[in-house]
PATOR-464875 format. One record per residue (C-alpha): residue number from 0; x, y, z. Coordinates in nm, 4 decimals, always signed. Example, Ala and Ser with C-alpha at 12.3 -4.5 7.8 and 13.67 -1.06 7.14 Angstrom:
BEGIN
0  +1.2300  -0.4500  +0.7800
1  +1.3670  -0.1060  +0.7140
***
This chain:
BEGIN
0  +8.1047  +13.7812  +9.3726
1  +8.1104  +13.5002  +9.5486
2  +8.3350  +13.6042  +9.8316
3  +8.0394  +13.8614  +9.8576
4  +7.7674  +13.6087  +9.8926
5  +7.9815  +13.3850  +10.2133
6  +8.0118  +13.7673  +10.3878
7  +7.6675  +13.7929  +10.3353
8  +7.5766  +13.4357  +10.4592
9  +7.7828  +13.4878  +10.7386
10  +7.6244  +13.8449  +10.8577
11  +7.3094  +13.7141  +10.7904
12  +7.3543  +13.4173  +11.0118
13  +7.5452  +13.6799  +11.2779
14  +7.1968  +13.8781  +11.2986
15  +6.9383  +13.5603  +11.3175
16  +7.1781  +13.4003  +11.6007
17  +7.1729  +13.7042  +11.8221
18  +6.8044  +13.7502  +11.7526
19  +6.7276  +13.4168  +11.8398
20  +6.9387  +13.4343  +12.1838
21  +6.7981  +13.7716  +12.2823
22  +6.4905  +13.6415  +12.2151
23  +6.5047  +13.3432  +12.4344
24  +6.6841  +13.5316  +12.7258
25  +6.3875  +13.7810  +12.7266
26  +6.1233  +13.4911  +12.7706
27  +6.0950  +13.3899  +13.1759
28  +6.0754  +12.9613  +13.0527
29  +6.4297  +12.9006  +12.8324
30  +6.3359  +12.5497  +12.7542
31  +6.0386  +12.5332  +12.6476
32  +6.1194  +12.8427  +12.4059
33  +6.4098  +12.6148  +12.2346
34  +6.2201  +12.3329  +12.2331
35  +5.9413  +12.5689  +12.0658
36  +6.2422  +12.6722  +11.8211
37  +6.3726  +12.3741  +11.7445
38  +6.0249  +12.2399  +11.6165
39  +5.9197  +12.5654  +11.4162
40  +6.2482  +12.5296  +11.2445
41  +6.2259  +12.1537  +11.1446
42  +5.9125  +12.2134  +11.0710
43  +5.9113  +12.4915  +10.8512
44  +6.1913  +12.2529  +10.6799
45  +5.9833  +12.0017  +10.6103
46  +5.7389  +12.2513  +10.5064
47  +5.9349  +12.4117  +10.2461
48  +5.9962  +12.0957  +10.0894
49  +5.6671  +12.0047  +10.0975
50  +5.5303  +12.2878  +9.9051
51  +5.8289  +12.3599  +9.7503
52  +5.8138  +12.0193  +9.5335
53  +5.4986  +12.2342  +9.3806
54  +5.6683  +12.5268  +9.2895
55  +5.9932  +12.4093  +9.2030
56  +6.1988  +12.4852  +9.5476
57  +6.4046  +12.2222  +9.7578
58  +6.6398  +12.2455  +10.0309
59  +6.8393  +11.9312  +10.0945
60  +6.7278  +11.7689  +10.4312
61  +7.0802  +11.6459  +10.5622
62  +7.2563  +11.7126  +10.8760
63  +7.3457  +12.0465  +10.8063
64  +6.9926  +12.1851  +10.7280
65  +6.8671  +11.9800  +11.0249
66  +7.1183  +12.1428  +11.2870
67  +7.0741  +12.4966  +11.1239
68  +6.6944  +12.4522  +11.1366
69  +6.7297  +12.3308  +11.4506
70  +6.9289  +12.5707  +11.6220
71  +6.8404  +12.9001  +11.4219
72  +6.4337  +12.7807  +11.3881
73  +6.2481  +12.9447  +11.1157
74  +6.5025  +13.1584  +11.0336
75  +6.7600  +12.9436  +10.9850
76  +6.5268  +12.7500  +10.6853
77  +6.4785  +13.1505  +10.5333
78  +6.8695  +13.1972  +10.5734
79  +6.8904  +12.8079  +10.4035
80  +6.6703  +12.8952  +10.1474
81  +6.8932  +13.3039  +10.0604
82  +7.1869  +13.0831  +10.1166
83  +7.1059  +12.8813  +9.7888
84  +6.9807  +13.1298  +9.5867
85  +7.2861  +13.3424  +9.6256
86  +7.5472  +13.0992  +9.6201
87  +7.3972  +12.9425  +9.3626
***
């Protein structure tokens, strides 16, 4: 089972990287679009743990979740988030 949830991990993180690239190719300004990224996914980070401490949810902020919120945006938090509830 568990070699099941790092396959599915991986392919998960496969699909939001080529999403996010395709999606930044398509816009006409690059950098501004990461830069837009890169704060949606710290943000939505911080936001998680924020009203996750409510509900009883809380993703680690180390330099792991950092880079993968930083580099994947808001979907790298959502894949964070499937990431501990299946390898869990």
């Amino acid at each position: 089972m568990k070699t099941f949830g790092i396959v599915l991990f991986y392919a998960f993180l496969f699909i939001c990287v080529t999403g996010i690239f395709v999606t930044v190719l398509k816009t006409k300004k690059v950098i501004p679009a990461v830069i837009l990224s890169v704060l949606q996914g710290v943000g939505s980070l911080f936001a998680v743990n924020f009203i996750g401490s409510f509900i009883g949810v809380h993703l680690s902020v180390n330099a792991f979740s950092l880079v993968t919120s930083s580099v994947l945006g808001a979907s790298g938090v959502i894949m964070l988030l499937i990431s501990q509830i299946v390898l869990r």
